[in-house]
PQR file of N, CA, C, O and H, with PARSE charges and radii, in Angstrom:
ATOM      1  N   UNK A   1      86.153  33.542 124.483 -0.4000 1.5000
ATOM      2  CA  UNK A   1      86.958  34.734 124.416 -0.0000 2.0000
ATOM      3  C   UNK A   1      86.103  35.920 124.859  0.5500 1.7000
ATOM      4  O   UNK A   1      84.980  36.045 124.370 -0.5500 1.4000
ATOM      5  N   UNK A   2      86.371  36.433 125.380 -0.4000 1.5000
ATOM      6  CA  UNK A   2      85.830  37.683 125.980 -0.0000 2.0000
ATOM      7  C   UNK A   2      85.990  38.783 125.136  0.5500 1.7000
ATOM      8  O   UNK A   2      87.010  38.759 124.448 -0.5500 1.4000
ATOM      9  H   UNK A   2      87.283  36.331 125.777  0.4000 1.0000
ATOM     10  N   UNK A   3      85.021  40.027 124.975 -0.4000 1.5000
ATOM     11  CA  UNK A   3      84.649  40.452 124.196 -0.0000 2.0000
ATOM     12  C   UNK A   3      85.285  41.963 124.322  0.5500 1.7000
ATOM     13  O   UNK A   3      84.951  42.819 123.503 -0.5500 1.4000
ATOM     14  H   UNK A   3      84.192  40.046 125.535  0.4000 1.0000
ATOM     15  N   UNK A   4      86.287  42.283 125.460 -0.4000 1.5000
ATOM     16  CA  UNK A   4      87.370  43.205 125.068 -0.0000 2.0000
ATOM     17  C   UNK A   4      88.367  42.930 124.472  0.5500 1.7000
ATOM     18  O   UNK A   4      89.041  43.756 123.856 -0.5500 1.4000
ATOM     19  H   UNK A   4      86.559  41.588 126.125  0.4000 1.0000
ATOM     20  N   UNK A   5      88.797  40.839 124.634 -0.4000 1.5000
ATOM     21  CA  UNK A   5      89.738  40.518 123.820 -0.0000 2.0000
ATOM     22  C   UNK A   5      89.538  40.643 122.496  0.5500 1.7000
ATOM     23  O   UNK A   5      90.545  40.852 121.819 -0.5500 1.4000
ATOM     24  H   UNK A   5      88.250  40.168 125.134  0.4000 1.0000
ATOM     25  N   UNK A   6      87.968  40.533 121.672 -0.4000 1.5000
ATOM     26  CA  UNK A   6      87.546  40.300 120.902 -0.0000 2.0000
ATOM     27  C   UNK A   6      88.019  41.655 119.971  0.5500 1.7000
ATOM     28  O   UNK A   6      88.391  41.529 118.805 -0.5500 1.4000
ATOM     29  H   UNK A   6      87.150  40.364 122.221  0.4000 1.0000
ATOM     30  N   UNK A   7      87.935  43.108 120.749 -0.4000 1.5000
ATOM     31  CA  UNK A   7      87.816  44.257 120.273 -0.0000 2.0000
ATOM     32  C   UNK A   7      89.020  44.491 119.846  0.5500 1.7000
ATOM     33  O   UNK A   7      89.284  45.464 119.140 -0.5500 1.4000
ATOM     34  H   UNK A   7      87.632  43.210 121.697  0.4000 1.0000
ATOM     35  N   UNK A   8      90.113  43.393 120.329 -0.4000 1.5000
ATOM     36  CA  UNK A   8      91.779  44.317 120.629 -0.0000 2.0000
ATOM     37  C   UNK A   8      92.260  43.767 118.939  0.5500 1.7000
ATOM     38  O   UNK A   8      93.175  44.273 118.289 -0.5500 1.4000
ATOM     39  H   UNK A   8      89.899  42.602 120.902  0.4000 1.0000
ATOM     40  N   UNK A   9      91.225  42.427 118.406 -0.4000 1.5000
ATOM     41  CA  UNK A   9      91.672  42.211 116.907 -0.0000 2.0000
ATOM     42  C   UNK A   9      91.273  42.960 115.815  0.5500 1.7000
ATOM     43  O   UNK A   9      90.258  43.655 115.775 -0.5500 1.4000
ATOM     44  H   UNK A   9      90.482  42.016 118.934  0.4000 1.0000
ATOM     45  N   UNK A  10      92.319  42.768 114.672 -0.4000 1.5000
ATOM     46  CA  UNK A  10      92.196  43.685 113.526 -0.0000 2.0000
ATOM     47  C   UNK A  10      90.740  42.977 113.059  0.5500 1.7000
ATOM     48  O   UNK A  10      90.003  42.179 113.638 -0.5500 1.4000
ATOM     49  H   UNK A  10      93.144  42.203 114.705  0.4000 1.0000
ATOM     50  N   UNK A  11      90.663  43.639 111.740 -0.4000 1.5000
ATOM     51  CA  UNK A  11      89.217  42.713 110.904 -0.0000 2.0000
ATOM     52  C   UNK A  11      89.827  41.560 110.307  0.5500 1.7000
ATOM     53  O   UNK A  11      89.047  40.611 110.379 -0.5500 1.4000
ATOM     54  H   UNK A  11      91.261  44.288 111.270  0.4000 1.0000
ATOM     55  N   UNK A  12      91.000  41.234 109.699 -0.4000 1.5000
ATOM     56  CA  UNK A  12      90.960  40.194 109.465 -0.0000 2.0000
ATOM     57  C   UNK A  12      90.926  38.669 110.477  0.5500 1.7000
ATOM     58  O   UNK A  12      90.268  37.636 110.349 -0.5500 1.4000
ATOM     59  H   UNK A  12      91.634  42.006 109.641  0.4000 1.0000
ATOM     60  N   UNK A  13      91.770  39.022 111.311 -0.4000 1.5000
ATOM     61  CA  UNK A  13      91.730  37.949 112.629 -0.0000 2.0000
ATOM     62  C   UNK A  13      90.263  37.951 113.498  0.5500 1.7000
ATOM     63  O   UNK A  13      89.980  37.153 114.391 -0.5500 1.4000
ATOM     64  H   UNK A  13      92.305  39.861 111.415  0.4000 1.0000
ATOM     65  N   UNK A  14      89.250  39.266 112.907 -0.4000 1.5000
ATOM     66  CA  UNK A  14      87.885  38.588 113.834 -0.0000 2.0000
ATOM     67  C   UNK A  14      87.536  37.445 112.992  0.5500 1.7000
ATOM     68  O   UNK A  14      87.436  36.294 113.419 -0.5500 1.4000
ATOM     69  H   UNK A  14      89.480  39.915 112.181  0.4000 1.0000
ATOM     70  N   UNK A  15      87.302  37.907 111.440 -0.4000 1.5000
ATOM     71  CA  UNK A  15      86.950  37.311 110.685 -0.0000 2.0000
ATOM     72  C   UNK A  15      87.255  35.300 110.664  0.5500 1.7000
ATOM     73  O   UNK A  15      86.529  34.306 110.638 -0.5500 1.4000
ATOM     74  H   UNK A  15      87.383  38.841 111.094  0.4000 1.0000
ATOM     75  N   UNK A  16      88.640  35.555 110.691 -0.4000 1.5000
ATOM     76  CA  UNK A  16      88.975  34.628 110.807 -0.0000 2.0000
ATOM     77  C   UNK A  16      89.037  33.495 112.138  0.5500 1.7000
ATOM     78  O   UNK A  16      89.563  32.385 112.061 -0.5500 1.4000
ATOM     79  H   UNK A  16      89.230  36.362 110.711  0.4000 1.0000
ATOM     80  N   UNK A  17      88.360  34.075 113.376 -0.4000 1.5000
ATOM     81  CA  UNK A  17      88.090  33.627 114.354 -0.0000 2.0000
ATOM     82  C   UNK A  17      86.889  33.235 114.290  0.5500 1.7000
ATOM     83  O   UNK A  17      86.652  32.174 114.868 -0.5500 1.4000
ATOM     84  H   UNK A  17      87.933  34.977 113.439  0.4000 1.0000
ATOM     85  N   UNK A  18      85.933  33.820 113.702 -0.4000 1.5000
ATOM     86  CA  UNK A  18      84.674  33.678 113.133 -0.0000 2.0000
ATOM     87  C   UNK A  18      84.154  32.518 112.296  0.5500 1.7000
ATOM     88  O   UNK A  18      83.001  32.087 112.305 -0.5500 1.4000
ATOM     89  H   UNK A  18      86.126  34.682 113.233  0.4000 1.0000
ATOM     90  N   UNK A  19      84.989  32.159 111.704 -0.4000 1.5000
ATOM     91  CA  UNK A  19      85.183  30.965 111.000 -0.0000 2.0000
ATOM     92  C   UNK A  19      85.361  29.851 111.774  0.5500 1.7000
ATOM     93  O   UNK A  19      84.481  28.993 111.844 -0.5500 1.4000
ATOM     94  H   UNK A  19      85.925  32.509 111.696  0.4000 1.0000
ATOM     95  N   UNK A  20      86.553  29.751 112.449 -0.4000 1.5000
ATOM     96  CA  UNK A  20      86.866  28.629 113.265 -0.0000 2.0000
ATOM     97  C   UNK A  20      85.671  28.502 114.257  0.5500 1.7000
ATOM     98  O   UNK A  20      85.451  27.329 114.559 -0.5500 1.4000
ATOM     99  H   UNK A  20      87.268  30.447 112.392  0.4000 1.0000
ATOM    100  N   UNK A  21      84.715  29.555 114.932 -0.4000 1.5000
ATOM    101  CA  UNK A  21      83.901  29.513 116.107 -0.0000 2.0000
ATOM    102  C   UNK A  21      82.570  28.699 115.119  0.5500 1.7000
ATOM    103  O   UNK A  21      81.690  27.932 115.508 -0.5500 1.4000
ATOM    104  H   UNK A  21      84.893  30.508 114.687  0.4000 1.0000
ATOM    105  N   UNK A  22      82.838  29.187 113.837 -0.4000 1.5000
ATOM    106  CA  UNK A  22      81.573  28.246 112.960 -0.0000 2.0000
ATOM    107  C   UNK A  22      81.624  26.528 112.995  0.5500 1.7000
ATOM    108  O   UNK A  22      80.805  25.628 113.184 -0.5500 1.4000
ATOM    109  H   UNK A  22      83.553  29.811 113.520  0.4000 1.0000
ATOM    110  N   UNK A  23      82.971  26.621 112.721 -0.4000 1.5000
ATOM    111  CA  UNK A  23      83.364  25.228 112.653 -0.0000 2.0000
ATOM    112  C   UNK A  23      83.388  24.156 113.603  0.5500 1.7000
ATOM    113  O   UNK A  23      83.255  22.968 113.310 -0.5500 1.4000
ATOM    114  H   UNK A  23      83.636  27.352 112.567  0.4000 1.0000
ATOM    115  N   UNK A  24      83.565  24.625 114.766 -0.4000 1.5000
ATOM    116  CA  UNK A  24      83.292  24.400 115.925 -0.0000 2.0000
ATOM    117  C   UNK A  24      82.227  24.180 116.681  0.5500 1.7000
ATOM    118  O   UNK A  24      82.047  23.336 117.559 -0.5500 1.4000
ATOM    119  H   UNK A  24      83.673  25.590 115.004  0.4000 1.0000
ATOM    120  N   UNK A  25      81.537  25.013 116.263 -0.4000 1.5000
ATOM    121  CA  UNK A  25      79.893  25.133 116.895 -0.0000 2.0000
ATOM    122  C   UNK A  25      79.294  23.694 115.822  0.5500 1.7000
ATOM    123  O   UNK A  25      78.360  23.035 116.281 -0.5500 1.4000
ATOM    124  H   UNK A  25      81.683  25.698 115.550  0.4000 1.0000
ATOM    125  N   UNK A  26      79.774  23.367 114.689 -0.4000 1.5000
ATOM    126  CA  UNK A  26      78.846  22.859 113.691 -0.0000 2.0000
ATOM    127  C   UNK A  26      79.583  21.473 114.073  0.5500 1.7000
ATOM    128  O   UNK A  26      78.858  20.535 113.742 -0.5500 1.4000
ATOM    129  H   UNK A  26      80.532  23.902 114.317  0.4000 1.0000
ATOM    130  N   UNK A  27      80.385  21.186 114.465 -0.4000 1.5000
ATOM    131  CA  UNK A  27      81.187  20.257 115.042 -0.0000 2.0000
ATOM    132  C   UNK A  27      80.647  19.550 116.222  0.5500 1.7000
ATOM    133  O   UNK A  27      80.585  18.335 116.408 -0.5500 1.4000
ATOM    134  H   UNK A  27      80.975  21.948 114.733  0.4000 1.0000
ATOM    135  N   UNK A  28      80.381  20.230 116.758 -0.4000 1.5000
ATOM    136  CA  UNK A  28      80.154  20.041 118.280 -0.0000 2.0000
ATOM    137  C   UNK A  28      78.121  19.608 118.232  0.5500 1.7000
ATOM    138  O   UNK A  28      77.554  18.932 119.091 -0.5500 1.4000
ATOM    139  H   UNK A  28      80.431  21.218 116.607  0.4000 1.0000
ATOM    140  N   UNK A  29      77.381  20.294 116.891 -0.4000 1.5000
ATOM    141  CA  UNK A  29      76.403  19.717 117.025 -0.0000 2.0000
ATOM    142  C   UNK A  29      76.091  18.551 116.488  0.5500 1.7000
ATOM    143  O   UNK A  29      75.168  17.788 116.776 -0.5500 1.4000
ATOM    144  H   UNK A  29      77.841  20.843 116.194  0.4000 1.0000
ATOM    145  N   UNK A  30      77.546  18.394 115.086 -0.4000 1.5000
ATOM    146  CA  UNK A  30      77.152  17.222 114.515 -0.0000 2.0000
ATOM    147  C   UNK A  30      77.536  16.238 115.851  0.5500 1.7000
ATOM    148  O   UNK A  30      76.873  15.214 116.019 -0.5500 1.4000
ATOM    149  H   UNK A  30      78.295  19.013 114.852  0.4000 1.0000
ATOM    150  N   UNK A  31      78.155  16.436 116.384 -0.4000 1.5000
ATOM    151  CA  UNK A  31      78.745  15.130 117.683 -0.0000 2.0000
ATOM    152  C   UNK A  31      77.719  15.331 118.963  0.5500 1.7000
ATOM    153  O   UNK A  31      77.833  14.445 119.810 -0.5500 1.4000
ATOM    154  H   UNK A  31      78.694  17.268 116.248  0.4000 1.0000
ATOM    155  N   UNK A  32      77.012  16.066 119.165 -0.4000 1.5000
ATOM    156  CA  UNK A  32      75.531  16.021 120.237 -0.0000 2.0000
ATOM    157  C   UNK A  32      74.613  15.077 119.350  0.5500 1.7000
ATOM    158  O   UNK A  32      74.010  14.110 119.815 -0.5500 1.4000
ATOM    159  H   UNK A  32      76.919  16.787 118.478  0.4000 1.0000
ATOM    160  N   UNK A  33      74.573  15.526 117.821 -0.4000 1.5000
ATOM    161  CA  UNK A  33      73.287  14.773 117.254 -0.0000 2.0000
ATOM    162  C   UNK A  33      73.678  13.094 117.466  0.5500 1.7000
ATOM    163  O   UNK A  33      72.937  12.332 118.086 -0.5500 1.4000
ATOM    164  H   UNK A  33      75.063  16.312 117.444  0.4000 1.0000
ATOM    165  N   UNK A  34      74.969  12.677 116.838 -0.4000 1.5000
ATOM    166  CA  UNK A  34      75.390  11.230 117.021 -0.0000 2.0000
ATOM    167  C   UNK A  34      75.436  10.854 118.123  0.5500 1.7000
ATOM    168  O   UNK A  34      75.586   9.635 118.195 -0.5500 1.4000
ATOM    169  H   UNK A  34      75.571  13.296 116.335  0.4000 1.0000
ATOM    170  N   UNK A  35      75.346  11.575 119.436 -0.4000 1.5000
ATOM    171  CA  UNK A  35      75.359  10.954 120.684 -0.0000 2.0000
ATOM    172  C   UNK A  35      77.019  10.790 121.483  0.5500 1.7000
ATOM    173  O   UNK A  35      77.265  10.325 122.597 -0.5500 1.4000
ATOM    174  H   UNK A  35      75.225  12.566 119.377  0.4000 1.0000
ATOM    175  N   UNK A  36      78.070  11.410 120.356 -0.4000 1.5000
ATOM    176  CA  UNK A  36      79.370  11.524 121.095 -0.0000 2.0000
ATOM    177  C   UNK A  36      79.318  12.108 121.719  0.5500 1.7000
ATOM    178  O   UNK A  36      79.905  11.490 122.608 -0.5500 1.4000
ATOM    179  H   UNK A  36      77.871  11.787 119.452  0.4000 1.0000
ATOM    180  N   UNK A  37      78.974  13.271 122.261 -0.4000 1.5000
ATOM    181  CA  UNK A  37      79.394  14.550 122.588 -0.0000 2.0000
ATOM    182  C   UNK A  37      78.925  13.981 124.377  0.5500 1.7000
ATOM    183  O   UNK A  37      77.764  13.620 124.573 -0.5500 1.4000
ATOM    184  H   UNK A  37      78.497  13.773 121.540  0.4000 1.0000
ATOM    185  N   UNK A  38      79.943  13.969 125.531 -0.4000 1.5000
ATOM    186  CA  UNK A  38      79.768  14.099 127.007 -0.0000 2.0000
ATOM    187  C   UNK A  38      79.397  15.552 127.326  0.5500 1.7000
ATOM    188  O   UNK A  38      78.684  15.735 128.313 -0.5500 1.4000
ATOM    189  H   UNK A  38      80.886  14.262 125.372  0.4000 1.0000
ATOM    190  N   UNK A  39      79.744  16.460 126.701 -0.4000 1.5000
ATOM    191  CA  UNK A  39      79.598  17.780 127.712 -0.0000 2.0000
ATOM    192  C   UNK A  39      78.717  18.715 126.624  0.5500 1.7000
ATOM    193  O   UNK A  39      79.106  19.467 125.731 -0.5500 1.4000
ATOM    194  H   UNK A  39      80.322  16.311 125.899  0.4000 1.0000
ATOM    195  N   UNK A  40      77.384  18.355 127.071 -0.4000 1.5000
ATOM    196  CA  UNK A  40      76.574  18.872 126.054 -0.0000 2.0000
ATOM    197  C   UNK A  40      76.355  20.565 126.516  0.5500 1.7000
ATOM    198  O   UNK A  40      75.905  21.178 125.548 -0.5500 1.4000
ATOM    199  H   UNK A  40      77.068  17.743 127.796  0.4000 1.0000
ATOM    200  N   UNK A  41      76.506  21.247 127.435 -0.4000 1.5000
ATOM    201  CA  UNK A  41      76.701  22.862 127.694 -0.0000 2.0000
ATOM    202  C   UNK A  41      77.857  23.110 126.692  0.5500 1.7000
ATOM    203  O   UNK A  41      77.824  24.187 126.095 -0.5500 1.4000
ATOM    204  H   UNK A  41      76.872  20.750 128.222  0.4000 1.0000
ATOM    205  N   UNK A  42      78.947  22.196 126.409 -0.4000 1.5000
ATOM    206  CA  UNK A  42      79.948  23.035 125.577 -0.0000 2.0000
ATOM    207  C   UNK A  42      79.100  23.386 123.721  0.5500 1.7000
ATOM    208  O   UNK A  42      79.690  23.834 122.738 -0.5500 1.4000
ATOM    209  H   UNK A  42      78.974  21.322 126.893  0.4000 1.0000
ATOM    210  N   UNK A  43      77.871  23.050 123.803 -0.4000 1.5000
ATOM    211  CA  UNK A  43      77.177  23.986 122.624 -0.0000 2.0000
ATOM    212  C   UNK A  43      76.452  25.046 122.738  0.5500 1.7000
ATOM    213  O   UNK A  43      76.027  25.799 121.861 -0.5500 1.4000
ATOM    214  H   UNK A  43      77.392  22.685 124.601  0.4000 1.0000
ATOM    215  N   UNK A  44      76.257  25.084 124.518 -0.4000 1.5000
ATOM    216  CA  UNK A  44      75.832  26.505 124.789 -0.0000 2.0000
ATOM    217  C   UNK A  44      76.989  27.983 124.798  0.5500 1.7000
ATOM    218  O   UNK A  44      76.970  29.189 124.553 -0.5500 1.4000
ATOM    219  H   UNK A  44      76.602  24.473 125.230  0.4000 1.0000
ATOM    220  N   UNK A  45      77.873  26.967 125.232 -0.4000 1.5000
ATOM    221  CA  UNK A  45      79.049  28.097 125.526 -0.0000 2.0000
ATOM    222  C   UNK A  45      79.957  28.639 123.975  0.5500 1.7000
ATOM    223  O   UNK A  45      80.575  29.702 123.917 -0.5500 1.4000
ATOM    224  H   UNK A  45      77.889  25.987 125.431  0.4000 1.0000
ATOM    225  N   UNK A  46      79.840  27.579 122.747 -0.4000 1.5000
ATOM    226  CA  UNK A  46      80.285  27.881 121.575 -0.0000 2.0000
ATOM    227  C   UNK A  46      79.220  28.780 120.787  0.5500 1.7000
ATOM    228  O   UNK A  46      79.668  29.553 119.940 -0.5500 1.4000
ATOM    229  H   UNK A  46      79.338  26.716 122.794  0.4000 1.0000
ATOM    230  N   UNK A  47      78.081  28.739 120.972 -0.4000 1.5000
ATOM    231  CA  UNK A  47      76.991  29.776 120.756 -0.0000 2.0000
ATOM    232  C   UNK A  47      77.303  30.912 120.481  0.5500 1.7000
ATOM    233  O   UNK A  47      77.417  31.567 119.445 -0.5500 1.4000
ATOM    234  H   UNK A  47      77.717  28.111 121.660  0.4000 1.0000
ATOM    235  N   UNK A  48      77.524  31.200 122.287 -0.4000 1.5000
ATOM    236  CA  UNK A  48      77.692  32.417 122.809 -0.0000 2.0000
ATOM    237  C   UNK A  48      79.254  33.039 122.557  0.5500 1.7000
ATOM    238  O   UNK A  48      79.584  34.203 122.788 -0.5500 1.4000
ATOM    239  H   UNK A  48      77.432  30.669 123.129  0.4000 1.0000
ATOM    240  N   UNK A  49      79.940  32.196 122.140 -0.4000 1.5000
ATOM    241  CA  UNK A  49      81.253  32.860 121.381 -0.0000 2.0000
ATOM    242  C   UNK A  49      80.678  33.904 120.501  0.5500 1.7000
ATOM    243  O   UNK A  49      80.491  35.119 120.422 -0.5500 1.4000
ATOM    244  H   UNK A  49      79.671  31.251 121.952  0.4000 1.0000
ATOM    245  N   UNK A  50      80.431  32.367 119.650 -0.4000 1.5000
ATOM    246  CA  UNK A  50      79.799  32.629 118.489 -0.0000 2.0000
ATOM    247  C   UNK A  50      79.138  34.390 118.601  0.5500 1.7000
ATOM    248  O   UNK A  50      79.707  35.431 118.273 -0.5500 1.4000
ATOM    249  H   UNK A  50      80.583  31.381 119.713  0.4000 1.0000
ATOM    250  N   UNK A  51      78.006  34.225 119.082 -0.4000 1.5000
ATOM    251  CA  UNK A  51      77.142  35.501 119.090 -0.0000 2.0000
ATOM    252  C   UNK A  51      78.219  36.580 119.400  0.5500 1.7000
ATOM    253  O   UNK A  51      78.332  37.483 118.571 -0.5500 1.4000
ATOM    254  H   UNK A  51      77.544  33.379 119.349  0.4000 1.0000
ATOM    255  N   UNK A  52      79.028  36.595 120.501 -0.4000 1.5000
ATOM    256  CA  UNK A  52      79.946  37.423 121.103 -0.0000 2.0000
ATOM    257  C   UNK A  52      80.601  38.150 120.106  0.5500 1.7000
ATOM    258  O   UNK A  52      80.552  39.374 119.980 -0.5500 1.4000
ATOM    259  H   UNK A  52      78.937  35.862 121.175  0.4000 1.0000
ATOM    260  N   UNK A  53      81.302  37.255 119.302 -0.4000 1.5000
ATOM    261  CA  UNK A  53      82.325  37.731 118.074 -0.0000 2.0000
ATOM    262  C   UNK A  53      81.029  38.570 117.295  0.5500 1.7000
ATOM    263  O   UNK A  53      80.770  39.764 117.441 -0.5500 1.4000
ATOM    264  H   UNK A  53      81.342  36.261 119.404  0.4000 1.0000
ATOM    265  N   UNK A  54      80.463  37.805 116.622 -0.4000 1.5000
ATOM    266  CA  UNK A  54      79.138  38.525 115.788 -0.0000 2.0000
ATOM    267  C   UNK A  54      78.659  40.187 116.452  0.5500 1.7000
ATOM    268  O   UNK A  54      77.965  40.993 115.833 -0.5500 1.4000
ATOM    269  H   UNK A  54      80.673  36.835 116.503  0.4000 1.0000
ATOM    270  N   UNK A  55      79.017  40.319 117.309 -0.4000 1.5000
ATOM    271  CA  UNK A  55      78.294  41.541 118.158 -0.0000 2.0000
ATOM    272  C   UNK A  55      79.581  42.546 117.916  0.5500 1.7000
ATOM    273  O   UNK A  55      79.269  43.715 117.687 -0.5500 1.4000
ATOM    274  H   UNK A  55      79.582  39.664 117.812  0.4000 1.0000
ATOM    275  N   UNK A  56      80.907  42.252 117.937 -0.4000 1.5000
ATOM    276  CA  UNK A  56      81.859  43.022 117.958 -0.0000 2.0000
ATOM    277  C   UNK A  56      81.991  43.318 116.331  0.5500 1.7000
ATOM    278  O   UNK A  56      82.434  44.364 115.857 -0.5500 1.4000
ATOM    279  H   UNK A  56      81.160  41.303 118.122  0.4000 1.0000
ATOM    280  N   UNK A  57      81.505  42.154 115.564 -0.4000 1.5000
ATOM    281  CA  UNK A  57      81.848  42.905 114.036 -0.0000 2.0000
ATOM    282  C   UNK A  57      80.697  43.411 113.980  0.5500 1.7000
ATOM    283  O   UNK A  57      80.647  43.825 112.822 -0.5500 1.4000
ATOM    284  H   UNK A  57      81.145  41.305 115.949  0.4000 1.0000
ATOM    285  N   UNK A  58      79.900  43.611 114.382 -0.4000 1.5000
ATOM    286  CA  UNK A  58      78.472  44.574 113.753 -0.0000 2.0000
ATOM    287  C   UNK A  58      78.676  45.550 114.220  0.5500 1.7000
ATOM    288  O   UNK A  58      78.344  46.590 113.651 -0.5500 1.4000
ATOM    289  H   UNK A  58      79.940  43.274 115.322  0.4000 1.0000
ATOM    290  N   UNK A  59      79.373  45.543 115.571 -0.4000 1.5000
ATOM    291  CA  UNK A  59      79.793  47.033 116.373 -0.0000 2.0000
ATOM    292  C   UNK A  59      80.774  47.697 114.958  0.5500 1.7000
ATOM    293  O   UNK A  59      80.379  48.676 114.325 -0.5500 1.4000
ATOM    294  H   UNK A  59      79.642  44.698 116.033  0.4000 1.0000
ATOM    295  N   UNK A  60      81.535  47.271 114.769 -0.4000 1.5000
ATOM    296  CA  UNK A  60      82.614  47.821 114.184 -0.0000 2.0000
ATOM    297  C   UNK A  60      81.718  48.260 112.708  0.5500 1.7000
ATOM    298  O   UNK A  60      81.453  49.436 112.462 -0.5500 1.4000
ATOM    299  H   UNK A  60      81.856  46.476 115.283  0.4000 1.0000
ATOM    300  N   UNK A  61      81.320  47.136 111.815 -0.4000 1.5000
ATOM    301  CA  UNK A  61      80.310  48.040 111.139 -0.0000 2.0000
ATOM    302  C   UNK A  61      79.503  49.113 111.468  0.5500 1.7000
ATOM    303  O   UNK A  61      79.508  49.887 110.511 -0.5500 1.4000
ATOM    304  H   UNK A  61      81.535  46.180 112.016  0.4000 1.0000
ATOM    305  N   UNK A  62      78.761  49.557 112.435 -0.4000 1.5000
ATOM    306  CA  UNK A  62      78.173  50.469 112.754 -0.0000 2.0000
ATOM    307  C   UNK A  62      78.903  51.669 112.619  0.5500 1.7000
ATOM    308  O   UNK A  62      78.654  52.648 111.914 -0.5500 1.4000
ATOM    309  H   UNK A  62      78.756  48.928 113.212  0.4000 1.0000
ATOM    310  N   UNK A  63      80.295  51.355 113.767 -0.4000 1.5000
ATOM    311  CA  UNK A  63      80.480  52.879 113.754 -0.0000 2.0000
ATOM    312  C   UNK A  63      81.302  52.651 112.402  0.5500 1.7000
ATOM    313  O   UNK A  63      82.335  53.186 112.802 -0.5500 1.4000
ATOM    314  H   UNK A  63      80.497  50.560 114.339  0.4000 1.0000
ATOM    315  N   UNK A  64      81.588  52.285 111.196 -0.4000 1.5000
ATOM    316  CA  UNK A  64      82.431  52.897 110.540 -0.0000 2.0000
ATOM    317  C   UNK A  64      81.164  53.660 109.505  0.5500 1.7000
ATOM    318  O   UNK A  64      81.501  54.475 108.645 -0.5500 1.4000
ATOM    319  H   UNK A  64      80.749  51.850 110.871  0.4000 1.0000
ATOM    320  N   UNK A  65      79.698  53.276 109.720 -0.4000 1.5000
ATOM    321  CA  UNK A  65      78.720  53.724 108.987 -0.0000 2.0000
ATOM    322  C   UNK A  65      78.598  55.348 109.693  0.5500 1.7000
ATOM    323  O   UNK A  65      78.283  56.202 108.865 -0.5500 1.4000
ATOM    324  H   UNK A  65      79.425  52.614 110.418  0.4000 1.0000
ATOM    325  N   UNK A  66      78.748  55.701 110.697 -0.4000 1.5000
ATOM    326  CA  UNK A  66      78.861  56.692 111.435 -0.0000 2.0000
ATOM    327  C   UNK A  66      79.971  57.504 111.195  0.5500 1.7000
ATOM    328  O   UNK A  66      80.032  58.591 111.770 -0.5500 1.4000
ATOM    329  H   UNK A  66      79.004  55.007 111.370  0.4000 1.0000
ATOM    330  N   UNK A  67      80.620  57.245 110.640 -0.4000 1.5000
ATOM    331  CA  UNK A  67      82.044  57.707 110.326 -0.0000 2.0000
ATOM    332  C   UNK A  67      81.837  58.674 109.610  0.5500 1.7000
ATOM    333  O   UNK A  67      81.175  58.367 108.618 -0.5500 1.4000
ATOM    334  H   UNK A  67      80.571  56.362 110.173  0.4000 1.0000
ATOM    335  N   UNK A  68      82.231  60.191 109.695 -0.4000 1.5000
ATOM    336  CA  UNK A  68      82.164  60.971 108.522 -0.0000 2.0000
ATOM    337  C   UNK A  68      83.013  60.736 107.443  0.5500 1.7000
ATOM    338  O   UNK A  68      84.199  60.478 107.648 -0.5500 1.4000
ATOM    339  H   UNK A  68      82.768  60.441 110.500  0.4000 1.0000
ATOM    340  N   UNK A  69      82.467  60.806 106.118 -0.4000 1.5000
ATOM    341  CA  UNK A  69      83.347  60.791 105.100 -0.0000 2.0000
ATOM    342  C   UNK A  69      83.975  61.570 104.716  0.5500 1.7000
ATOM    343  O   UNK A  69      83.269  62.350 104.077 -0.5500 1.4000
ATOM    344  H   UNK A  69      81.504  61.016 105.952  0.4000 1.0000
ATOM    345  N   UNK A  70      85.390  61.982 104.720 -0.4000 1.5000
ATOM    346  CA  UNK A  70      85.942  63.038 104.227 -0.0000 2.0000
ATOM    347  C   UNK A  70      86.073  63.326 102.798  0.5500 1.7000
ATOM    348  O   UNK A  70      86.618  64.365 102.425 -0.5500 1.4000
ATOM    349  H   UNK A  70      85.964  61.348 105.240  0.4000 1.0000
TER
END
């Protein structure tokens, strides 16, 4: 997912995308370690979801730390 799509979700649906990209990634290594896994780049590319999403909720933490408090 690309990381303007990433921006266009509320917090609960990153969150919850976040989850599934965990599950996935942890999926995909338990099946590289057993030797299922044919397309071993698809744990590079779930990574980098991974990280992707992670970068948009820290963004969003940041600026709400920036945020004046009224």
């Amino acid at each position: 997912m690309q990381a303007k799509a990433l921006r266009d979700l509320d917090d609960g649906e990153l969150a919850k995308q976040l989850a599934t990209l965990r599950k996935e990634l942890f999926g995909l290594r338990f099946a590289h370690a057993t030797g299922e896994l044919d397309d071993t780049a698809a744990v590079g590319r779930a990574r980098r979801d991974l990280a992707r999403t992670l970068t948009v909720a820290r963004e969003r933490e940041l600026t709400a730390e920036l945020q004046p408090r009224s």
